[in-house]
DRENMAR-945111 format. One record per residue (C-alpha): residue number from 1; x, y negated, z. Coordinates in steps of 0.25 Angstrom, whole numbers, plus 2048, in hexadecimal, padded with zeros to 3 digits. Each point is the difference from the previous one (the first is absolute). Example, Ala and Ser with C-alpha at 12.3 -4.5 7.8 and 13.67 -1.06 7.14 Angstrom:
REM residues 2
<node nr="1" u="831" v="812" w="81F"/>
<node nr="2" u="806" v="7F2" w="7FE"/>
REM end
This chain:
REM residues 310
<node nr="1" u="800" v="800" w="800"/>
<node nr="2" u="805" v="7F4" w="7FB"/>
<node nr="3" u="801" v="7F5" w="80B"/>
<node nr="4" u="808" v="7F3" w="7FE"/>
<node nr="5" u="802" v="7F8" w="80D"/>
<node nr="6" u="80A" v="7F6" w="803"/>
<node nr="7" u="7FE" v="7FA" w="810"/>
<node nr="8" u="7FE" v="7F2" w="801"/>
<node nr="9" u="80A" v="7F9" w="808"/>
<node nr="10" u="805" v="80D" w="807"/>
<node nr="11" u="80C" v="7F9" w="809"/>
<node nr="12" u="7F7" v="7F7" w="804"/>
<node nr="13" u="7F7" v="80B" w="804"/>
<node nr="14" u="809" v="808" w="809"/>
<node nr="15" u="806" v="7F5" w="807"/>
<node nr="16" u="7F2" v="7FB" w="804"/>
<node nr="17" u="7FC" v="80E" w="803"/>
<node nr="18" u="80D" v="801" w="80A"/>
<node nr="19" u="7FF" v="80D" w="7FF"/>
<node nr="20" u="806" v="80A" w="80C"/>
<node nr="21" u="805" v="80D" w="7FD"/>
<node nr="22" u="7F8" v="807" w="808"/>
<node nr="23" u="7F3" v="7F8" w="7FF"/>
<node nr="24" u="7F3" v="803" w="7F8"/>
<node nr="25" u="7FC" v="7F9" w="7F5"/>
<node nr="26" u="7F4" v="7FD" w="7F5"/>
<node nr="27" u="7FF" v="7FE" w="7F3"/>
<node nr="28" u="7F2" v="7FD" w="7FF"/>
<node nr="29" u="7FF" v="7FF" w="7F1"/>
<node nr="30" u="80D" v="80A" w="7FB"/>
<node nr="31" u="7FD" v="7FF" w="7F1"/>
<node nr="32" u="80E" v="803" w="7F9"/>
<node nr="33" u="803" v="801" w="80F"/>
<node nr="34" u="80D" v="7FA" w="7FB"/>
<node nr="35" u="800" v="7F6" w="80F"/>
<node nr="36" u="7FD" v="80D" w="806"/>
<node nr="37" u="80D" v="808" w="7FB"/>
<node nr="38" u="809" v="7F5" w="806"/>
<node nr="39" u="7FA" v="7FF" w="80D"/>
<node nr="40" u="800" v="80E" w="802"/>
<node nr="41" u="810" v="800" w="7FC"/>
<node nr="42" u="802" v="7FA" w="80B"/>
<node nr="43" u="7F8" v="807" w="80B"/>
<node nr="44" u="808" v="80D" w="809"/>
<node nr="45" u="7F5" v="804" w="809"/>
<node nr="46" u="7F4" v="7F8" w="7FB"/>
<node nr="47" u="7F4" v="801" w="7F8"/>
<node nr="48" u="7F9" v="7FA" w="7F2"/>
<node nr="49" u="7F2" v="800" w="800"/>
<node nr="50" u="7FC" v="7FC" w="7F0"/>
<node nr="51" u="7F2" v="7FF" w="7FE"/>
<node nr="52" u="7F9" v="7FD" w="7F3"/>
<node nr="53" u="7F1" v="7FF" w="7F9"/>
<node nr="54" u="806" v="804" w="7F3"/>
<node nr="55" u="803" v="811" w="7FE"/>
<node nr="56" u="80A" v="7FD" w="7F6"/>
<node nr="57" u="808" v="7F6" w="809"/>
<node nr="58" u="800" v="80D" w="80A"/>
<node nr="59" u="804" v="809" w="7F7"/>
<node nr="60" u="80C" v="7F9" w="7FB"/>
<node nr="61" u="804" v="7FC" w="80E"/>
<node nr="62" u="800" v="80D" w="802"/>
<node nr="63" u="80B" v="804" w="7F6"/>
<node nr="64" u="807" v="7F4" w="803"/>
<node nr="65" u="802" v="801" w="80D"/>
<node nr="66" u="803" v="80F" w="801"/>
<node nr="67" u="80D" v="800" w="805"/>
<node nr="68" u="7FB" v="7F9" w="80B"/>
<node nr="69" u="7F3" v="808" w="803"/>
<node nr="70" u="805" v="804" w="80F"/>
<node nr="71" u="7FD" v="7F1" w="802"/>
<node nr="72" u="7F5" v="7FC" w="7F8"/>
<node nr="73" u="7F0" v="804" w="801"/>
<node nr="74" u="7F8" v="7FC" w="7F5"/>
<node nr="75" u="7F0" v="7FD" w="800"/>
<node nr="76" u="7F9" v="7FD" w="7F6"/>
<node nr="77" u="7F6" v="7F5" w="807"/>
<node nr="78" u="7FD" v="7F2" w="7FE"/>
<node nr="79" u="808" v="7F6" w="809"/>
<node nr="80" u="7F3" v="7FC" w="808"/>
<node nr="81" u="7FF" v="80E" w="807"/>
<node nr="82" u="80D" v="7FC" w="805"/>
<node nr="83" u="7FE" v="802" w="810"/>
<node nr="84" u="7FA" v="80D" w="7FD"/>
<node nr="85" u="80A" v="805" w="7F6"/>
<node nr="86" u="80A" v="7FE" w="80B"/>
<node nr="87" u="7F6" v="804" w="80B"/>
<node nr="88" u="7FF" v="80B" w="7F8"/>
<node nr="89" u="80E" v="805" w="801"/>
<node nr="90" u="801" v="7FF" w="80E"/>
<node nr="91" u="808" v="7F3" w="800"/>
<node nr="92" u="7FC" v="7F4" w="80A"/>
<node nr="93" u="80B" v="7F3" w="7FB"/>
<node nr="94" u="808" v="7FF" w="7F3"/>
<node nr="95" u="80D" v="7F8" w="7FF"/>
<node nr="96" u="7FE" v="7FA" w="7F4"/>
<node nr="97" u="7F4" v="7FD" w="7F4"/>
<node nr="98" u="801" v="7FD" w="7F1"/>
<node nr="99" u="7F5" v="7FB" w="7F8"/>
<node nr="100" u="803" v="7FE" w="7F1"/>
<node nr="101" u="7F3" v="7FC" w="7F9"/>
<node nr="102" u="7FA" v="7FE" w="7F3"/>
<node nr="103" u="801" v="808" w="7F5"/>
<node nr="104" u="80B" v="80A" w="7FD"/>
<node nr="105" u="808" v="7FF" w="7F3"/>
<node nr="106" u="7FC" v="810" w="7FE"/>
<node nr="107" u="7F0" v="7FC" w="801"/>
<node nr="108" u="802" v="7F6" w="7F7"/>
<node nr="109" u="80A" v="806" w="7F6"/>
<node nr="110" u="7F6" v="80D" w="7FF"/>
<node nr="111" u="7F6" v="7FB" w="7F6"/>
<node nr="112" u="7F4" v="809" w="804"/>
<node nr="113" u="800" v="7FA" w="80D"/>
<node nr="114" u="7FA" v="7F4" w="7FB"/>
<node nr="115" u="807" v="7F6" w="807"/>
<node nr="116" u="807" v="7F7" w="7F5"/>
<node nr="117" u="7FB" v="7F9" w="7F8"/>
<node nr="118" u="80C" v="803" w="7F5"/>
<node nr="119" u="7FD" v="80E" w="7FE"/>
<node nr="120" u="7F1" v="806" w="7FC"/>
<node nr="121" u="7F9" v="809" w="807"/>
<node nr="122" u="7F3" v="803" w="809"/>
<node nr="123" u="7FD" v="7F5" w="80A"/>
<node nr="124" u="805" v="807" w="80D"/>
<node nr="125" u="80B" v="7F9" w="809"/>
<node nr="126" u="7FD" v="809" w="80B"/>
<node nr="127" u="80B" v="802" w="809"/>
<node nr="128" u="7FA" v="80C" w="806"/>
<node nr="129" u="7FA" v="807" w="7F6"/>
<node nr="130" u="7F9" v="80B" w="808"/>
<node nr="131" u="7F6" v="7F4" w="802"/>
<node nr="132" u="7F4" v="7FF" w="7F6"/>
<node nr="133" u="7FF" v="7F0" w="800"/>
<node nr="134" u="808" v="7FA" w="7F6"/>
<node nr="135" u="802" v="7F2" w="7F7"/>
<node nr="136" u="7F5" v="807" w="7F5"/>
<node nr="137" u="7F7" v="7FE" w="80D"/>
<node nr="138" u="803" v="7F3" w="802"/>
<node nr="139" u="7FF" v="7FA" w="7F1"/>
<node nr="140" u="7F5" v="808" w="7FC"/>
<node nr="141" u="7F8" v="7FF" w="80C"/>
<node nr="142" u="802" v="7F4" w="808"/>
<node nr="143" u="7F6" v="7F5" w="7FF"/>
<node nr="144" u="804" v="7F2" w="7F9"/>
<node nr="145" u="802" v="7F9" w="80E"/>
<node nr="146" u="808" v="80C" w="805"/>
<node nr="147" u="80A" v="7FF" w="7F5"/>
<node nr="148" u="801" v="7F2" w="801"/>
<node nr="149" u="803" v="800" w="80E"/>
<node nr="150" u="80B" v="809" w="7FF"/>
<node nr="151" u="808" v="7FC" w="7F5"/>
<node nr="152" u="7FE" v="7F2" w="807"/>
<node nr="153" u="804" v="806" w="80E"/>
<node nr="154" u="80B" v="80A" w="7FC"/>
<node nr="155" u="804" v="7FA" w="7F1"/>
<node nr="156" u="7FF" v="7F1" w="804"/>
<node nr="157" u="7FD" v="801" w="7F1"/>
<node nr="158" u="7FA" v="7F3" w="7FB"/>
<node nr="159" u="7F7" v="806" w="7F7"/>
<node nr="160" u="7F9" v="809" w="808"/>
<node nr="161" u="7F2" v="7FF" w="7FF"/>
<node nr="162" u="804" v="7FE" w="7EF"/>
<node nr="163" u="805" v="80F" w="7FF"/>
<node nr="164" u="7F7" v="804" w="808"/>
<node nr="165" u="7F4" v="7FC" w="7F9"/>
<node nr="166" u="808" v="805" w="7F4"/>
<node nr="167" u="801" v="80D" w="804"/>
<node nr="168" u="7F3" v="801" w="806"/>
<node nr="169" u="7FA" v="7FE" w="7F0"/>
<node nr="170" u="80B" v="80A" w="7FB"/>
<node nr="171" u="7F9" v="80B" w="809"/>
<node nr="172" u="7F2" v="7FD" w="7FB"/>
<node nr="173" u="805" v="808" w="7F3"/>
<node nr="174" u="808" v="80A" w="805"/>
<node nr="175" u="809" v="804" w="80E"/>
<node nr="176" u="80F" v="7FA" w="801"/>
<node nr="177" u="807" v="80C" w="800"/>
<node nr="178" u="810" v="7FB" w="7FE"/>
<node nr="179" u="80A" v="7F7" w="804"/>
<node nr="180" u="801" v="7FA" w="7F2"/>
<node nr="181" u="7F1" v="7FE" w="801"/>
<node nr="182" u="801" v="7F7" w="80C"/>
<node nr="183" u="80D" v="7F9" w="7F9"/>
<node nr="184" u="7F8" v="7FD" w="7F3"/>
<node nr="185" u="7F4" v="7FB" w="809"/>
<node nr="186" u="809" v="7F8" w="808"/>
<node nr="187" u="807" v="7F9" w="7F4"/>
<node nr="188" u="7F3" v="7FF" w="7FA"/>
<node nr="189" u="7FA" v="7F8" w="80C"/>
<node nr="190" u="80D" v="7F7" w="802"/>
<node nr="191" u="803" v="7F4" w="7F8"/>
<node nr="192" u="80B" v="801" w="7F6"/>
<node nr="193" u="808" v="7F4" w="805"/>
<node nr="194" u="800" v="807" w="80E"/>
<node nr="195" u="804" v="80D" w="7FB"/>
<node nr="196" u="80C" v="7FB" w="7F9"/>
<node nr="197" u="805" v="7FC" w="80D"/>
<node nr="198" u="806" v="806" w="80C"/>
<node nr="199" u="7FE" v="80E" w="804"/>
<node nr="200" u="7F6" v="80C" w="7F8"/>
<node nr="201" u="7F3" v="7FB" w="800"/>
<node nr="202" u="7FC" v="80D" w="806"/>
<node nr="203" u="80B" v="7FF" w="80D"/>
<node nr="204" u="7F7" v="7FA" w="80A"/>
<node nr="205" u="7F4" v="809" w="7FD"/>
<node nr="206" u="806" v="80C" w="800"/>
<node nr="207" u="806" v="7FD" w="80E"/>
<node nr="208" u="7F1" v="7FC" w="804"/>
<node nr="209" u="7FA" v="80D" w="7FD"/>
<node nr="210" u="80C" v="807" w="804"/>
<node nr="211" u="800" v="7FB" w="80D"/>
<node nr="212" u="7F0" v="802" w="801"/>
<node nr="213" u="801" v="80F" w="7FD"/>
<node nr="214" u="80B" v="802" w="80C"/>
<node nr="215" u="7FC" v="7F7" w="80A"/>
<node nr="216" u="80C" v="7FB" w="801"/>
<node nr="217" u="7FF" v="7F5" w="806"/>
<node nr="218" u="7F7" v="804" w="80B"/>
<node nr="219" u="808" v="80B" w="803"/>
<node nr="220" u="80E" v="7F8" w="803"/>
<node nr="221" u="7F8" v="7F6" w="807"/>
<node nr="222" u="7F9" v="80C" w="80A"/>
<node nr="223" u="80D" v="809" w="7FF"/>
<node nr="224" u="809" v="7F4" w="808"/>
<node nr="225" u="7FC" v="800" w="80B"/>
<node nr="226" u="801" v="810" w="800"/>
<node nr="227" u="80F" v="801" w="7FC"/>
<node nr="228" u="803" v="7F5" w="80B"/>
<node nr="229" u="7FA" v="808" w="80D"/>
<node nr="230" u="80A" v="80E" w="7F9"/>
<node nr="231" u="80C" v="7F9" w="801"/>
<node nr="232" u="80A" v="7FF" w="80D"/>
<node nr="233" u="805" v="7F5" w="805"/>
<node nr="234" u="80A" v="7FC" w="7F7"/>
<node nr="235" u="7F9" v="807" w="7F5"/>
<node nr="236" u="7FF" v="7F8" w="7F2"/>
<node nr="237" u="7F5" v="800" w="7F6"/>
<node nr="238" u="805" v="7FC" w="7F4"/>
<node nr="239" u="7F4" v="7FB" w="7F5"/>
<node nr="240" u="804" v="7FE" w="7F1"/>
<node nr="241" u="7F5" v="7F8" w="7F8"/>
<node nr="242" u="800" v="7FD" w="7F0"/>
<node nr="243" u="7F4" v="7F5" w="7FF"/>
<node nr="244" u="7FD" v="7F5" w="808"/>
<node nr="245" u="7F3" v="807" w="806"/>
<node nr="246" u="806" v="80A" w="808"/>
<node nr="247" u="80C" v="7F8" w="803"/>
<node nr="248" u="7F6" v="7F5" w="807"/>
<node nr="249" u="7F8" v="80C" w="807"/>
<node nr="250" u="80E" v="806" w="805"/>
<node nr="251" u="805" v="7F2" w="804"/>
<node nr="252" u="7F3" v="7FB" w="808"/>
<node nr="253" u="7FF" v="80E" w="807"/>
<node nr="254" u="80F" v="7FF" w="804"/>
<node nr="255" u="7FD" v="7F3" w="806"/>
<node nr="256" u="7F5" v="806" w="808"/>
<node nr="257" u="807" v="80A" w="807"/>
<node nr="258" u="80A" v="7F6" w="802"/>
<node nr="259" u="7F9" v="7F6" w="808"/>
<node nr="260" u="7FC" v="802" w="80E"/>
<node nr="261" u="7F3" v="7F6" w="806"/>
<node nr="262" u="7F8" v="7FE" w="7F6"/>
<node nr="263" u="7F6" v="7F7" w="80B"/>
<node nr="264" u="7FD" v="7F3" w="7FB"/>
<node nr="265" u="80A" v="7F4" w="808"/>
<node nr="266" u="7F7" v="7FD" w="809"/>
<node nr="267" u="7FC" v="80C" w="806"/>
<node nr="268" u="808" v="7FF" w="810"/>
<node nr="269" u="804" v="80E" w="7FE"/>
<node nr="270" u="7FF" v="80B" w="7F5"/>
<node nr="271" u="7F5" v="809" w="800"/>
<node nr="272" u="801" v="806" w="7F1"/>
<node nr="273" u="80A" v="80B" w="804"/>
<node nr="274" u="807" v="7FE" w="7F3"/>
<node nr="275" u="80D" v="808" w="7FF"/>
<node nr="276" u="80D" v="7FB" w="7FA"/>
<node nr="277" u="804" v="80F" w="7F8"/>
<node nr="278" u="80D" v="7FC" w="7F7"/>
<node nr="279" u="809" v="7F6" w="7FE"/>
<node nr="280" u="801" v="7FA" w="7F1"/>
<node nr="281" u="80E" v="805" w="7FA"/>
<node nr="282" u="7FD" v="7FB" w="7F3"/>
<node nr="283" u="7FC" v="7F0" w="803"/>
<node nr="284" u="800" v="7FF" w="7F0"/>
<node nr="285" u="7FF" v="80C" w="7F6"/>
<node nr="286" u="80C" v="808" w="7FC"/>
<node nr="287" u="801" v="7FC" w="7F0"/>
<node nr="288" u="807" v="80B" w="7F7"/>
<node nr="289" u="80D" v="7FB" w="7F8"/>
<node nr="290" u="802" v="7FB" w="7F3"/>
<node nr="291" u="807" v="80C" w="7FD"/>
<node nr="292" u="7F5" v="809" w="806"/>
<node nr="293" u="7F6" v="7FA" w="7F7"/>
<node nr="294" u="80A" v="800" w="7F4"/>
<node nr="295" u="802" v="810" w="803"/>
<node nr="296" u="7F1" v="800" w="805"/>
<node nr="297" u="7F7" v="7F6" w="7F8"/>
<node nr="298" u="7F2" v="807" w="809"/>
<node nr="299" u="808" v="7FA" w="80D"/>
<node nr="300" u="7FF" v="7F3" w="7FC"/>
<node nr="301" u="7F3" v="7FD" w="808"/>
<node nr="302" u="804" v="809" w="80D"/>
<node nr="303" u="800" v="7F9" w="80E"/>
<node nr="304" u="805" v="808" w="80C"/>
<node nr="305" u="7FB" v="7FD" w="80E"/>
<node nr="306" u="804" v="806" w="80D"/>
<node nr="307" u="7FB" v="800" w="80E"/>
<node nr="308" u="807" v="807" w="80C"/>
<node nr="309" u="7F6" v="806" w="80D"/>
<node nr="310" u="803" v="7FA" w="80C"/>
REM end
């Protein structure tokens, strides 16, 4: 199986993660698992735990990281069962967490996955494809107001409620079955002068519907907290972001668990019972390097956060 993966910043990545060689660590999102494979290097006696939603991320972690199996378990789950995965194996506190979100290069190089827009194939864009719900779902069936609201919410796409409306007169004829379907609706619903410049007219959409299908935003914002109460003190949870709407939700819940009293001035004495969790490492995001984004141009919009458990 085929399985291109280059880690985004990966120095950067195991120095935030701080890693001790006998501690346990997450990879809550393994992909190519190629972070993982450098973490575990450097444990003697400690543990990788690499969870995923995607079977085939599984699967090649699985080969990759063979040498190595004596250290690693593997689980095929999505991040947000996170307490119980590690529940599940009997562990109480890990020493270290890495969430490295978005779309993997191997979803979006693998055309039948439906998640570019460069490649045709059936609408899909599941990241876990055990579940039945998938982007056909959400341009066949979703009402005009729903679409709008989410390639406005998830797209910030200008012309929202434009390609919506002209998708919704495409389906009165027949079903939009394919990625290039949605591209040639798209285009055809997009003023030509706008199209001619910047990115593909179809970018933001596609990161809409993809982000709809997954949940993703929801579940990094309900996983956080989660991945904060595992670690130890001293623990790190490193969270690597590729647009702006998971780096804001990642930013404003790092602040969160970094401030104590959240009681109004006024108030003689604090009655919230608000609890300061982790201090910011990270007080701006960790860019990658020119040379990275040379090497790497699908690192160029990556920003990596860290916070430590107090």
């Amino acid at each position: 199986m085929e399985f291109k993966h280059v880690p985004v910043m990966l120095n950067e990545v195991i120095t935030g993660l701080n890693i001790k060689e006998n501690g346990i660590y997450v990879d809550a999102t393994i992909g190519g698992s190629g972070h993982s494979k450098e973490i575990v290097k450097l444990l003697k006696d400690g543990k990788l735990i690499g969870i995923d939603q995607d079977i085939n991320a599984i699967k090649k972690s699985s080969e990759t990281l063979q040498e190595y199996k004596e250290k690693v378990v593997l689980i095929h789950r999505n991040y947000k069962d996170i307490k119980n995965v590690i529940s599940e194996l009997g562990i109480t506190k890990v020493d270290g967490i890495l969430a490295d979100l978005g779309v993997s290069s191997h979803q979006l190089d693998t055309a039948i996955r439906g998640f570019s827009y460069n490649l045709d194939a059936p609408l899909d864009m599941r990241m876990d494809v055990s579940k039945e719900f998938s982007a056909w779902n959400v341009v066949n069936e979703y009402s005009l107001e729903e679409l709008t609201d989410i390639f406005y919410k998830y797209g910030e796409e200008r012309w929202s409620k434009r390609i919506a409306e002209f998708i919704i007169q495409e389906r009165k004829t027949k079903s939009i079955d394919t990625t290039f379907e949605l591209v040639d609706i798209i285009k055809k619903a997009i003023p030509k002068k706008v199209r001619q410049s910047g990115h593909h007219p179809a970018k933001r959409i596609f990161q809409a519907i993809r982000i709809e299908v997954n949940n993703e935003l929801g579940v990094l914002e309900n996983s956080i907290d989660d991945m904060v109460d595992l670690l130890n003190v001293g623990g790190r949870l490193v969270i690597i972001t590729f647009h702006s709407l998971e780096d804001r939700v990642v930013k404003d819940k790092f602040k969160e668990l970094s401030t104590g009293c959240i009681c109004p001035k006024e108030f003689p004495v604090c009655i919230c019972n608000h609890e300061k969790k982790v201090e910011i490492i990270t007080k701006k995001p960790i860019l990658p390097s020119d040379e990275e984004m040379k090497v790497n141009p699908r690192s160029h919009s990556a920003k990596l956060r860290i916070v430590e458990r107090i």
